[in-house]
C-alpha positions, 0 to 999 in steps of 0.5 A: 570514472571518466569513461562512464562519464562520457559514457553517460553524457552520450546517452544522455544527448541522444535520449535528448535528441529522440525526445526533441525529434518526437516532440517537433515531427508532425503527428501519426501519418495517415494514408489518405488518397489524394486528387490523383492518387491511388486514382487519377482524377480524370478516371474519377470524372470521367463520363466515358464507358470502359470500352470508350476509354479502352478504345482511346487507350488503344490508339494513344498509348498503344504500347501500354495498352499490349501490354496490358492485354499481354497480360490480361491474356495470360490469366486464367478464364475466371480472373479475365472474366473477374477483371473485366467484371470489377472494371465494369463495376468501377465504371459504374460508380459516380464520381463520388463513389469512384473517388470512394473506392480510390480512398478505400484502396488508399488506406486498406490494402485489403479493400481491393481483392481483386488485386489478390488475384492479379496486382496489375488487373487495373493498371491500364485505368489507375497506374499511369496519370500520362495514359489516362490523360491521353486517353480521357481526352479523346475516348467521348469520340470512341462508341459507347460499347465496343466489347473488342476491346478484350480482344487483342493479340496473339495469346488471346484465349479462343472464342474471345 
């Protein structure tokens, strides 16, 4: 009888304590996209073209940015051309449009379909806050279409 007893008094205090940890957490969590995340906010603000700021990538972080066109390299035409295309899209946006897409992306995972294709297709523009601050801060001095930017190292493709 004692046993069940104590049985019943510790089901008890944890049936107490889940109610009282319900009842002092905040309420439901909600994705939301933040100054710097999913997008940093100087991608968001920037004036600079995509080549402009390719440019300045290249010469500040240089190593982000083969590795990038490692990658980039690597997938097939129509993702390369679909990649470039959808940057040059986001580009486009204001900085109200832009900040748009990165609460989109924030809070559907299934916004963005380009990711579907290839997950890193923007991690040279959205991923590193170190790499866009760099780059941002000198890409106004880079000219405003240089499209030899997408074309970089060994595993390039053939008349790019």
């Amino acid at each position: 009888m004692q046993e069940r007893l104590r049985g019943l008094t510790w089901t008890g205090a944890i049936v107490v304590a889940m109610v009282v940890g319900v009842a002092v957490l905040p309420g439901k969590a909600v994705a939301d996209a933040s100054d710097d995340y999913p997008i940093p906010k100087r991608i968001i603000d920037t004036a600079c073209t995509v080549d402009q700021y390719m440019a300045a990538a290249r010469d500040t972080s240089p190593i982000y940015y083969q590795r990038y066109m490692i990658d980039y390299n690597n997938r097939p035409a129509d993702v390369e051309d679909a990649a470039r295309d959808r940057i040059y899209w986001f580009f486009s946006l204001d900085a109200s449009g832009r900040r748009q897409y990165s609460e989109d992306t924030a809070t559907n995972v299934y916004y963005e379909q380009m990711a579907t294709h290839w997950g890193n297709w923007a991690k040279l523009f959205f991923n590193n806050k170190g790499v866009v601050a760099k780059a941002t801060d000198v890409c106004p001095d880079y000219p405003q279409v240089d499209p030899t930017v997408w074309n970089w190292g060994p595993n390039q493709r053939a008349g790019s």
